[in-house]
FIZA-366296 format. One record per residue (C-alpha): residue number from 1; residue in three letters; chain; x, y, z. Coordinates in nm, 3 decimals. Layout:
N
<node nr="NUM" rest="ALA" kette="A" X="X" Y="Y" Z="Z"/>
...
//
This chain:
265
<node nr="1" rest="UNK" kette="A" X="11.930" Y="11.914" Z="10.842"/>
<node nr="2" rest="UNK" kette="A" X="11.555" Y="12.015" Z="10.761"/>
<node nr="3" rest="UNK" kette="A" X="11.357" Y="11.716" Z="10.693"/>
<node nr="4" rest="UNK" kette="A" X="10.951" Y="11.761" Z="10.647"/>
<node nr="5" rest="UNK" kette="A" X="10.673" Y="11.571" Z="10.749"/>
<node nr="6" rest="UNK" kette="A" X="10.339" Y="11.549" Z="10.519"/>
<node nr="7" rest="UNK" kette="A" X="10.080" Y="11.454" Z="10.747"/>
<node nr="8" rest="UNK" kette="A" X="9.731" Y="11.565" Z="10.929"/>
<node nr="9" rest="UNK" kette="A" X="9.862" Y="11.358" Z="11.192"/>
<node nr="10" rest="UNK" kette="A" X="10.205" Y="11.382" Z="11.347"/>
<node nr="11" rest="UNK" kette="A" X="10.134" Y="11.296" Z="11.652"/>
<node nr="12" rest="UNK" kette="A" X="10.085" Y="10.895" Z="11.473"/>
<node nr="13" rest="UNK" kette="A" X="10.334" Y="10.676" Z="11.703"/>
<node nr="14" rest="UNK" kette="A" X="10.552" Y="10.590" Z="11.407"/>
<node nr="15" rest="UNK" kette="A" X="10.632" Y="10.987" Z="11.326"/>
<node nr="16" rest="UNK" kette="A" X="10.622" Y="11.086" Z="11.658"/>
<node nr="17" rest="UNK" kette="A" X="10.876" Y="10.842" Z="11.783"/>
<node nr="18" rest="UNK" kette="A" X="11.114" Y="10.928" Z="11.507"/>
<node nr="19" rest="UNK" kette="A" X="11.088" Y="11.268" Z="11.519"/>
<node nr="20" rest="UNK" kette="A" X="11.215" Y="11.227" Z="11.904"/>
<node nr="21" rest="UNK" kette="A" X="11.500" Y="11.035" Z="11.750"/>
<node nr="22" rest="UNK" kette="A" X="11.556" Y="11.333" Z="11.503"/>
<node nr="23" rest="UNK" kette="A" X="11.453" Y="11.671" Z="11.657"/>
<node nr="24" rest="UNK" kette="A" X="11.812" Y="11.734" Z="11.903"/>
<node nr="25" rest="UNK" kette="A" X="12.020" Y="11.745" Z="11.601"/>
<node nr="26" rest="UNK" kette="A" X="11.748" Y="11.826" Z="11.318"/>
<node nr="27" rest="UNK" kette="A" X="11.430" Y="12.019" Z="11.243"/>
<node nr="28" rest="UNK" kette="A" X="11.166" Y="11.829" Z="11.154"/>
<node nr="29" rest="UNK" kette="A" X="10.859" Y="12.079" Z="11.003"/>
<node nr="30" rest="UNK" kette="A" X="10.520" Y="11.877" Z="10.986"/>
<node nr="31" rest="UNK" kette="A" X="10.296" Y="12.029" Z="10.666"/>
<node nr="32" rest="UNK" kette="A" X="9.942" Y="11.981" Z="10.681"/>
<node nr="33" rest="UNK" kette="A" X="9.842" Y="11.941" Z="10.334"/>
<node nr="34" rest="UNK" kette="A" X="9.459" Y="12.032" Z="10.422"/>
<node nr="35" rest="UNK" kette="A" X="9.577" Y="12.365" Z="10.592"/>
<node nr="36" rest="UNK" kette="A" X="9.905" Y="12.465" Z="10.447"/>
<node nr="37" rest="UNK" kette="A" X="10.007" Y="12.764" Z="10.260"/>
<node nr="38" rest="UNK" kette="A" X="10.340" Y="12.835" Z="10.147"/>
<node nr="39" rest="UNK" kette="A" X="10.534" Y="12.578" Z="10.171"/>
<node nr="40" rest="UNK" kette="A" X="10.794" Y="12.733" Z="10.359"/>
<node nr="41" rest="UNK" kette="A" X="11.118" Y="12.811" Z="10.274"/>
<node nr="42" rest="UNK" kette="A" X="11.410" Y="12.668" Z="10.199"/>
<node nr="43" rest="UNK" kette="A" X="11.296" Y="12.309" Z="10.103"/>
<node nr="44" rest="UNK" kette="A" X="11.346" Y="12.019" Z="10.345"/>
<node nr="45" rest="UNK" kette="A" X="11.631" Y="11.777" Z="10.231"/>
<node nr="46" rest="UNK" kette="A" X="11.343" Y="11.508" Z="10.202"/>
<node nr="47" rest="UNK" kette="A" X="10.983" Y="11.459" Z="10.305"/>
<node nr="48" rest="UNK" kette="A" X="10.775" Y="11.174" Z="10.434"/>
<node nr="49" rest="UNK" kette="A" X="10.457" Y="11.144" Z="10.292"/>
<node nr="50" rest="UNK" kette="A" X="10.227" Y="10.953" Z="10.554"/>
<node nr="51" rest="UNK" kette="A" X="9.880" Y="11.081" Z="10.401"/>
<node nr="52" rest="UNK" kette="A" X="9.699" Y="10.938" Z="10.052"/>
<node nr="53" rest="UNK" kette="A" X="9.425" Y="11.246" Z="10.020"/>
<node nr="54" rest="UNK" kette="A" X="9.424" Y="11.438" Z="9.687"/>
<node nr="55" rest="UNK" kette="A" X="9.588" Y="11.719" Z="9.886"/>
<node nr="56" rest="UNK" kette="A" X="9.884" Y="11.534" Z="10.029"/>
<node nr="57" rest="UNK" kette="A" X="9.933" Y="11.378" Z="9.677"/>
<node nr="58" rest="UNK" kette="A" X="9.962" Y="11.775" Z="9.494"/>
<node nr="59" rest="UNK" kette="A" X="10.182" Y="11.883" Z="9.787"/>
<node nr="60" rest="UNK" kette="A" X="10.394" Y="11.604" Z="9.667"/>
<node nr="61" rest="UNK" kette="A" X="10.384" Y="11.640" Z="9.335"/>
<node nr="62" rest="UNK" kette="A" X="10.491" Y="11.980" Z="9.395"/>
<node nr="63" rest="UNK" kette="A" X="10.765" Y="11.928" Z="9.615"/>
<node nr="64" rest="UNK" kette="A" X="10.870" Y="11.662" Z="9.389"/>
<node nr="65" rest="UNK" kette="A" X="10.871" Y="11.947" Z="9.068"/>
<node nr="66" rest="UNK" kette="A" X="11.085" Y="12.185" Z="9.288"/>
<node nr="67" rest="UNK" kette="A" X="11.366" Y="11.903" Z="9.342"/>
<node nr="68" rest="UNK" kette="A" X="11.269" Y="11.739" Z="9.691"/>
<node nr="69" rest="UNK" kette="A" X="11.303" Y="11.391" Z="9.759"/>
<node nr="70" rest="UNK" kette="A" X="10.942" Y="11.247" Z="9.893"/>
<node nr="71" rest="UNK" kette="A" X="10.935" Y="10.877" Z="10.058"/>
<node nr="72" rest="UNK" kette="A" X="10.717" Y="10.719" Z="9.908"/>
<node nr="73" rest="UNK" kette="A" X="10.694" Y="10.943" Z="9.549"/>
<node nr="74" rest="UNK" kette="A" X="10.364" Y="11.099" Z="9.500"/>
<node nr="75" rest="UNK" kette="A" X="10.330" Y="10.850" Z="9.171"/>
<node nr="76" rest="UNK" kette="A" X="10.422" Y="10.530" Z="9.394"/>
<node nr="77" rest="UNK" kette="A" X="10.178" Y="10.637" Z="9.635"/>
<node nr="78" rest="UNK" kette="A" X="9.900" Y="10.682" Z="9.432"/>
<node nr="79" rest="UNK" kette="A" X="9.950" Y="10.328" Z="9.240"/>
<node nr="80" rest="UNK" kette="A" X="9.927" Y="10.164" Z="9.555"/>
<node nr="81" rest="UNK" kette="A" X="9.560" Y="10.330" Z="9.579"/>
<node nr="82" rest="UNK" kette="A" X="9.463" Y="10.187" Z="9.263"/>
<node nr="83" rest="UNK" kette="A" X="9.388" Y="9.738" Z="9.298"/>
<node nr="84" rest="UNK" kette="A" X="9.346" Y="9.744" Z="8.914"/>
<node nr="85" rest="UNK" kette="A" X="9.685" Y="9.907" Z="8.832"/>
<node nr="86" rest="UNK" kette="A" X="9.848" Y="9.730" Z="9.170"/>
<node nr="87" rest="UNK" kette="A" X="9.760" Y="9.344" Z="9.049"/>
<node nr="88" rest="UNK" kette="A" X="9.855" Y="9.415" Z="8.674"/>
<node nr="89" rest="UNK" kette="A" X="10.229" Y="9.551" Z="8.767"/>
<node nr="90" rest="UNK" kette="A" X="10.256" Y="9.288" Z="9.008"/>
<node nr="91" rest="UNK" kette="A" X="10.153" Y="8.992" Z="8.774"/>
<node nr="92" rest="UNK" kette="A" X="10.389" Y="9.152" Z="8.513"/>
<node nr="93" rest="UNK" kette="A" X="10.660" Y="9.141" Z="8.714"/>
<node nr="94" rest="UNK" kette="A" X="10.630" Y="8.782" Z="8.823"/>
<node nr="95" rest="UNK" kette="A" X="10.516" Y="8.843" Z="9.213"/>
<node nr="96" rest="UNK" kette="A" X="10.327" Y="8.592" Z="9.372"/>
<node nr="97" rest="UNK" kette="A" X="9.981" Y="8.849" Z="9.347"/>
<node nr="98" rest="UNK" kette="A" X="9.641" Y="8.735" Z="9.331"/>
<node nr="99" rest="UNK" kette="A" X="9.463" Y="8.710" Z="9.005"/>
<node nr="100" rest="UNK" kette="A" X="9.243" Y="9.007" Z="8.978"/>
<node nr="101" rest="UNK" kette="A" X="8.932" Y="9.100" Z="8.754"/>
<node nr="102" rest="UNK" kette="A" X="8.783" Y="9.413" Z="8.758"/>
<node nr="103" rest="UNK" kette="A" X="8.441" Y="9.587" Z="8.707"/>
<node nr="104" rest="UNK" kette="A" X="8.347" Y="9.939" Z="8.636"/>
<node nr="105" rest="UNK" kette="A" X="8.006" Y="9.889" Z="8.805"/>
<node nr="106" rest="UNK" kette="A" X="7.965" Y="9.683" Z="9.122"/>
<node nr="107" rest="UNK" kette="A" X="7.553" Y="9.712" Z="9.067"/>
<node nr="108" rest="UNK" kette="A" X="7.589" Y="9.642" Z="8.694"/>
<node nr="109" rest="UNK" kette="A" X="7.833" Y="9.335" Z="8.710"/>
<node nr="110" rest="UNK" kette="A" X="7.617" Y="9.208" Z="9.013"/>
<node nr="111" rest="UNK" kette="A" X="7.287" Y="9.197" Z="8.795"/>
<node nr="112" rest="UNK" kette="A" X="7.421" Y="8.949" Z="8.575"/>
<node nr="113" rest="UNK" kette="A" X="7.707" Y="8.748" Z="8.767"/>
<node nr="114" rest="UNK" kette="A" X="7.679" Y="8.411" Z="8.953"/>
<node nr="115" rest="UNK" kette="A" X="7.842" Y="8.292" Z="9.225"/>
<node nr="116" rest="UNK" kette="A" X="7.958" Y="7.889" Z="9.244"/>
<node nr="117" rest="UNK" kette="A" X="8.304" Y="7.953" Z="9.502"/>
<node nr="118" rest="UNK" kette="A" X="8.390" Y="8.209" Z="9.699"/>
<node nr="119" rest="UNK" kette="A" X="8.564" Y="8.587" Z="9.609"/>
<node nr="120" rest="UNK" kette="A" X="8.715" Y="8.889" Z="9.773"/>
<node nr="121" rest="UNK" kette="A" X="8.501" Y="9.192" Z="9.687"/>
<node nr="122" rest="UNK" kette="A" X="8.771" Y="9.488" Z="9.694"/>
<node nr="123" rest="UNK" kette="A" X="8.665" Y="9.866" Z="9.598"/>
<node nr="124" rest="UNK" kette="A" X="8.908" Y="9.920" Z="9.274"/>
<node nr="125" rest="UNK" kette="A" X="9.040" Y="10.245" Z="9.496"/>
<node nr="126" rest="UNK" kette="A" X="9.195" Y="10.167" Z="9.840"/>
<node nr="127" rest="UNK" kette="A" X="9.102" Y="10.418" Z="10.085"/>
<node nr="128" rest="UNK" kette="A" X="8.956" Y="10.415" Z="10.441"/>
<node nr="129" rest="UNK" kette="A" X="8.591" Y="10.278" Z="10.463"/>
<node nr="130" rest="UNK" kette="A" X="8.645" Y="10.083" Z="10.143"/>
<node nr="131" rest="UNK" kette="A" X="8.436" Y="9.785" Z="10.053"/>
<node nr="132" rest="UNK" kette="A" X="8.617" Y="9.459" Z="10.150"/>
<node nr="133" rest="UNK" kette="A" X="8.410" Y="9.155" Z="10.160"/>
<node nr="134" rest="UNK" kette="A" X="8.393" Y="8.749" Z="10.105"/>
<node nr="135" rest="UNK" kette="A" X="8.134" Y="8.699" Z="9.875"/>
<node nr="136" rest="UNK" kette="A" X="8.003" Y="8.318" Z="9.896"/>
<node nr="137" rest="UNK" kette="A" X="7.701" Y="8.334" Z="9.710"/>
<node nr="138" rest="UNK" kette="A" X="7.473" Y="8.505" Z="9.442"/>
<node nr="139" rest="UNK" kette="A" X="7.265" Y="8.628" Z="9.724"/>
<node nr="140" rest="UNK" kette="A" X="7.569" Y="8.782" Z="9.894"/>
<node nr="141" rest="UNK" kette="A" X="7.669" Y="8.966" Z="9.578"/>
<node nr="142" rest="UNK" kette="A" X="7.317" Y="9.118" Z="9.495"/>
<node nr="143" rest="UNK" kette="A" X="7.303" Y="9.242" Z="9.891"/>
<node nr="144" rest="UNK" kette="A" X="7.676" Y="9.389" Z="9.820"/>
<node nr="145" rest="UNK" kette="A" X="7.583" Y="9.559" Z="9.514"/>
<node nr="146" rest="UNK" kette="A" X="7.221" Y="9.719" Z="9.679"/>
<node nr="147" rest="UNK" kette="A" X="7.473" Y="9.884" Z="9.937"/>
<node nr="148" rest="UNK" kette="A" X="7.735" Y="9.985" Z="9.708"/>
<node nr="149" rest="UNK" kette="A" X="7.550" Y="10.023" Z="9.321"/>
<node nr="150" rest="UNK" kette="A" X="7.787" Y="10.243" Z="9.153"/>
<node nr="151" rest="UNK" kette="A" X="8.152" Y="10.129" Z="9.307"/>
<node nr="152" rest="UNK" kette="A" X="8.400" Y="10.011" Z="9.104"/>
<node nr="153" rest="UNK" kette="A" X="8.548" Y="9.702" Z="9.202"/>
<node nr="154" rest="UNK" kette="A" X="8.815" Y="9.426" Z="9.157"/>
<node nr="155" rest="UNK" kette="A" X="8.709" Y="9.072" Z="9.241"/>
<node nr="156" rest="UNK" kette="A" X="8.999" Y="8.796" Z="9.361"/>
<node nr="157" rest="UNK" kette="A" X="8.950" Y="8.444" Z="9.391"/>
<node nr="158" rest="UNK" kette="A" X="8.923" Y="8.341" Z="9.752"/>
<node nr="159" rest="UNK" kette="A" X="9.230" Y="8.151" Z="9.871"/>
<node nr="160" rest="UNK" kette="A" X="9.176" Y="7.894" Z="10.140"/>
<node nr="161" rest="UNK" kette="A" X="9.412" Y="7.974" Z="10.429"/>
<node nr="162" rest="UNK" kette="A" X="9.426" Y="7.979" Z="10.785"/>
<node nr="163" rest="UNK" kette="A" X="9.252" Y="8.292" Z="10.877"/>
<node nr="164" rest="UNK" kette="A" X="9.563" Y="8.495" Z="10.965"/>
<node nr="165" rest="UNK" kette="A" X="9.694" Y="8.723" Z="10.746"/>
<node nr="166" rest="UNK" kette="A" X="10.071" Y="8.796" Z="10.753"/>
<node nr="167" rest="UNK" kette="A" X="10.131" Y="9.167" Z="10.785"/>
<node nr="168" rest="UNK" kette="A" X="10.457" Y="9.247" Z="10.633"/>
<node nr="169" rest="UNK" kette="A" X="10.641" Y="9.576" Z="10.672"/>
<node nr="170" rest="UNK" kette="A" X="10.901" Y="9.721" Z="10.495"/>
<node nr="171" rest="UNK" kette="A" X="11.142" Y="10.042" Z="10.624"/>
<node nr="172" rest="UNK" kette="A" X="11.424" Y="10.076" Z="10.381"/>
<node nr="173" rest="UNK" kette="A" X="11.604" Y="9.692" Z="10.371"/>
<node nr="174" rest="UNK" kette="A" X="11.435" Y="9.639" Z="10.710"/>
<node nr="175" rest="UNK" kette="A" X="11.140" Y="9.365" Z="10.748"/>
<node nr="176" rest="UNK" kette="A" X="10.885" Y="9.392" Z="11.013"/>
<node nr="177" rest="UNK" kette="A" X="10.639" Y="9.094" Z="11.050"/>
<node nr="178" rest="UNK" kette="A" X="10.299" Y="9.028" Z="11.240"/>
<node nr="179" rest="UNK" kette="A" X="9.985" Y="8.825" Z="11.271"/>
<node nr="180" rest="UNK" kette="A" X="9.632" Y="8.962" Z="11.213"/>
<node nr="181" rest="UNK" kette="A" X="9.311" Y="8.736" Z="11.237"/>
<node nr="182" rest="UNK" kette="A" X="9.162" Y="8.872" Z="10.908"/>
<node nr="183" rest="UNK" kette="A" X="8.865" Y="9.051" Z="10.855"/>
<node nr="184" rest="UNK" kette="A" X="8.756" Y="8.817" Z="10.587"/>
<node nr="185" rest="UNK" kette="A" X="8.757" Y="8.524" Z="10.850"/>
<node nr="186" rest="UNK" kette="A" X="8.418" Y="8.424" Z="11.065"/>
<node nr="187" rest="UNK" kette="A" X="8.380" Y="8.647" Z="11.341"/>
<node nr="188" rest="UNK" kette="A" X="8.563" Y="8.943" Z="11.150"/>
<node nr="189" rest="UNK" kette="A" X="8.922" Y="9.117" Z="11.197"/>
<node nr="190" rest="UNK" kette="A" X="9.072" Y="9.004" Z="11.536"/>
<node nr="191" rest="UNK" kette="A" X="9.422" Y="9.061" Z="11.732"/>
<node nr="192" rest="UNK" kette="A" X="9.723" Y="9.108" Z="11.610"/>
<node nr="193" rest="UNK" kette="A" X="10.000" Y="8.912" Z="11.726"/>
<node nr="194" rest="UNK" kette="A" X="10.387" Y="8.919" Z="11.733"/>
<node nr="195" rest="UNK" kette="A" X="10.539" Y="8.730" Z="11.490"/>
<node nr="196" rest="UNK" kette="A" X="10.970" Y="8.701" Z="11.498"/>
<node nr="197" rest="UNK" kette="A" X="11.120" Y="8.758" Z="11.161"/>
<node nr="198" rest="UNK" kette="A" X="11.236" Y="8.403" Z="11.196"/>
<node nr="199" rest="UNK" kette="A" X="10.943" Y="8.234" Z="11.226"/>
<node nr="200" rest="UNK" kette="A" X="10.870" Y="8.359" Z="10.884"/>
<node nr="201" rest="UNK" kette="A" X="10.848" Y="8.056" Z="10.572"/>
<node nr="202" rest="UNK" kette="A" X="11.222" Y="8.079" Z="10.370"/>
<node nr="203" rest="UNK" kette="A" X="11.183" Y="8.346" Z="10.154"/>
<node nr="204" rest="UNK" kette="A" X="10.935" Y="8.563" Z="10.227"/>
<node nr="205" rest="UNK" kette="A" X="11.151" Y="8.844" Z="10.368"/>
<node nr="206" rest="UNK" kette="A" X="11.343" Y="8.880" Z="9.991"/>
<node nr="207" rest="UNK" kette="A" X="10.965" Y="8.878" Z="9.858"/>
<node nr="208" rest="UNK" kette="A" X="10.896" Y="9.174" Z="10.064"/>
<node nr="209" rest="UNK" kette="A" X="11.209" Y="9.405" Z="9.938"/>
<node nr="210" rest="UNK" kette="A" X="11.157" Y="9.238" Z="9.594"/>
<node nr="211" rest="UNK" kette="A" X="10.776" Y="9.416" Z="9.615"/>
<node nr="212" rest="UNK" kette="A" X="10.967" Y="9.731" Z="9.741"/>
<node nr="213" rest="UNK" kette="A" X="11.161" Y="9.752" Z="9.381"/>
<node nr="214" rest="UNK" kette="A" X="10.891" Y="9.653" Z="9.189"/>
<node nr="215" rest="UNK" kette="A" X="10.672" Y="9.926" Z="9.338"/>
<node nr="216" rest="UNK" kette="A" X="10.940" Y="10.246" Z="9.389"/>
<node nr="217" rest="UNK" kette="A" X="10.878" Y="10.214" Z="9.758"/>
<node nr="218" rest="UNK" kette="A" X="11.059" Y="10.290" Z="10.060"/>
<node nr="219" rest="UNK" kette="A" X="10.815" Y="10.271" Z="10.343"/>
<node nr="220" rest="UNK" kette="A" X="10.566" Y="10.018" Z="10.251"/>
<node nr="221" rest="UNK" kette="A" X="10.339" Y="9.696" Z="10.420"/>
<node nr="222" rest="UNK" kette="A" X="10.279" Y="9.380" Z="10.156"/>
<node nr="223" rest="UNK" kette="A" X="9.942" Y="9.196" Z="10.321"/>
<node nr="224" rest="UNK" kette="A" X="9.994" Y="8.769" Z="10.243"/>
<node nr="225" rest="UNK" kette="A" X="9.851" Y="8.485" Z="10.291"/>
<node nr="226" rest="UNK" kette="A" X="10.001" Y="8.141" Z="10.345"/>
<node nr="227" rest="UNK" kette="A" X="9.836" Y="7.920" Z="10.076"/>
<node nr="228" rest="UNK" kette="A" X="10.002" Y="7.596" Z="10.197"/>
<node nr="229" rest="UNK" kette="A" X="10.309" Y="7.463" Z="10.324"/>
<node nr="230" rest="UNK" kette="A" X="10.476" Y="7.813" Z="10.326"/>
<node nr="231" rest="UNK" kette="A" X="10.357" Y="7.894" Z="9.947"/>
<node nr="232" rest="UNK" kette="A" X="10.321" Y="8.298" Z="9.992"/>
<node nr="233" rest="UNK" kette="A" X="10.004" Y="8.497" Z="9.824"/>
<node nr="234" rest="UNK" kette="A" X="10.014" Y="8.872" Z="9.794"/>
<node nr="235" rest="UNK" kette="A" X="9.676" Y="9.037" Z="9.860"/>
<node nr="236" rest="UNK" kette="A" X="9.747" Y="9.393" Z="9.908"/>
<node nr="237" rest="UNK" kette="A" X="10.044" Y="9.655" Z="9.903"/>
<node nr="238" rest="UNK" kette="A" X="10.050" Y="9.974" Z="10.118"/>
<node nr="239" rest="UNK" kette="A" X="10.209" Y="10.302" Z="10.063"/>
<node nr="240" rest="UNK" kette="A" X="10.346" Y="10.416" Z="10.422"/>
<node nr="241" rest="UNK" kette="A" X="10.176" Y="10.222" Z="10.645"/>
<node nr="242" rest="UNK" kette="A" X="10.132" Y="10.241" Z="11.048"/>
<node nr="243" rest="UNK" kette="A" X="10.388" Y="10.016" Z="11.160"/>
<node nr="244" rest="UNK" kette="A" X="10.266" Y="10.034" Z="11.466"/>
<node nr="245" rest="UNK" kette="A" X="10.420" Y="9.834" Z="11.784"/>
<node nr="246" rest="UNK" kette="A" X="10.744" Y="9.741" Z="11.608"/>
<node nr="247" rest="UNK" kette="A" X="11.005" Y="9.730" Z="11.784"/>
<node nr="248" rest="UNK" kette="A" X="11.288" Y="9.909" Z="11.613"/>
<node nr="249" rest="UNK" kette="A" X="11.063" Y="10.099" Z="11.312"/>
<node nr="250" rest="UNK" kette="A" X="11.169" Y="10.431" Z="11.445"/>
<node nr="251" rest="UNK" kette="A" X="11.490" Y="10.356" Z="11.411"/>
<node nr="252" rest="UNK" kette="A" X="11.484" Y="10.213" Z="11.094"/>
<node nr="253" rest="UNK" kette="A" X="11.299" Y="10.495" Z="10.950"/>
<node nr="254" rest="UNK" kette="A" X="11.497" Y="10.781" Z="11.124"/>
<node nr="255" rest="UNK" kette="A" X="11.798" Y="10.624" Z="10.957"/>
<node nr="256" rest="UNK" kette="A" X="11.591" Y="10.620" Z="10.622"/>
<node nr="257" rest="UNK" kette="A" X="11.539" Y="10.955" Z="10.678"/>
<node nr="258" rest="UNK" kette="A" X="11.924" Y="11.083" Z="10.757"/>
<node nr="259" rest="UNK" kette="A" X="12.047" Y="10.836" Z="10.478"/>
<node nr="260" rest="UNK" kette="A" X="11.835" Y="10.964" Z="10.169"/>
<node nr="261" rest="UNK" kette="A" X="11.910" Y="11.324" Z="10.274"/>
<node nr="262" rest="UNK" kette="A" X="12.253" Y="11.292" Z="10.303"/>
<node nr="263" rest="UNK" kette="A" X="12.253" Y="11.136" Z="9.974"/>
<node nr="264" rest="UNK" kette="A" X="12.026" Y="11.423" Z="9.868"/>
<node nr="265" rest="UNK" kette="A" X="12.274" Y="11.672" Z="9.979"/>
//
């Protein structure tokens, strides 16, 4: 079986451990979407796509137009990039996702806006570098908008919690959970720490695979806070995410991998 990886980076801990798991009975081909040529021939059974540039996106998109099967879909991908189109198909389908505004013009909205609680400055696109940032003030804002002036942004409400957010993985039907110190909190983004599946609040882990269906993912990470007394908020969803440290995630996704090609076949 030919199964192909879509990635600058293979040698990522979460592809390189499952392709150990899968190269002695399968080729795995990783395609560089910045380099690439040809795709080469015959097609894979399926593809992973662990990249969000505009280059690994097309390469999808193409695959996807010859016949391949691509975890995640070049569409569900991209959605995840967007907070605007993220919060709105979340709200609609009743998930537990932060009420989000957003503003063509982070200079523009900035000149004119006042500040009497706190809010989560997002940029509207997700993408490395982005602007996240806890906005307490007018002052804040105006100092935020002289460093970004033309980025479009969403703006949340800021949700008291404890500082931790719960980073939530998904790999098929299989939940992976963790503890991050946040990088809204004081003193900025911290450790992360293990956190059993158990020790999660009752039913959190049915949230996560219900976010999986709402969004067309298979490979995803749902970011959430704990509002109180186990009441779950939804920040953030993640196309293919790192996964890293999990115990098990290469297995999970190597049998992702063998299962949705063997259904593709």
């Amino acid at each position: 079986m030919k199964i192909g990886l879509i990635t600058p980076d293979p040698g990522h801990p979460l592809l390189a451990d499952t392709t150990a798991l899968l190269a002695p009975e399968h080729e795995v081909e990783v395609l560089d979407p910045v380099t690439l040529g040809d795709v080469p021939l015959p097609l894979a059974e399926v593809y992973l796509l662990k990249s969000r540039t505009p280059h690994a996106l097309g390469l999808a998109r193409y695959l996807e137009r010859r016949g391949a099967v691509v975890l995640n879909s070049a569409s569900a991908t991209a959605l995840c990039q967007d907070r605007t189109e993220m919060a709105e198909l979340a709200r609609r389908a009743g998930l537990p996702f932060a009420g989000t505004r957003t503003h063509d013009c982070l200079g523009t909205w900035a000149a004119g806006a006042r500040i009497d609680a706190p809010v989560v400055v997002k940029s509207r696109r997700s993408r490395r570098g982005d602007l996240v940032a806890r906005v307490d003030d007018t002052a804040r804002l105006r100092e935020l908008a002289r460093e970004w002036p033309n980025e479009p942004v969403v703006v949340q409400e800021y949700a008291p919690n404890s500082g931790w957010d719960h980073k939530l993985w998904a790999i098929g039907d299989q939940v992976f959970s963790a503890l991050r110190r946040s990088e809204l909190s004081p003193g900025g983004r911290g450790p992360t720490r293990p956190l059993p599946l158990a020790e999660l609040p009752s039913g959190w882990a049915p949230l996560v695979r219900e976010v999986g269906a709402v969004f067309a993912l298979d490979v995803y990470g749902v970011d959430v806070i704990d509002t109180g007394g186990g009441t779950p908020l939804i920040v953030d969803v993640n196309a293919f995410p790192g996964v890293r440290g999990q115990a098990g995630a290469p297995e999970a996704l190597a049998e992702l991998v063998l299962r949705r090609a063997a259904g593709r076949v």
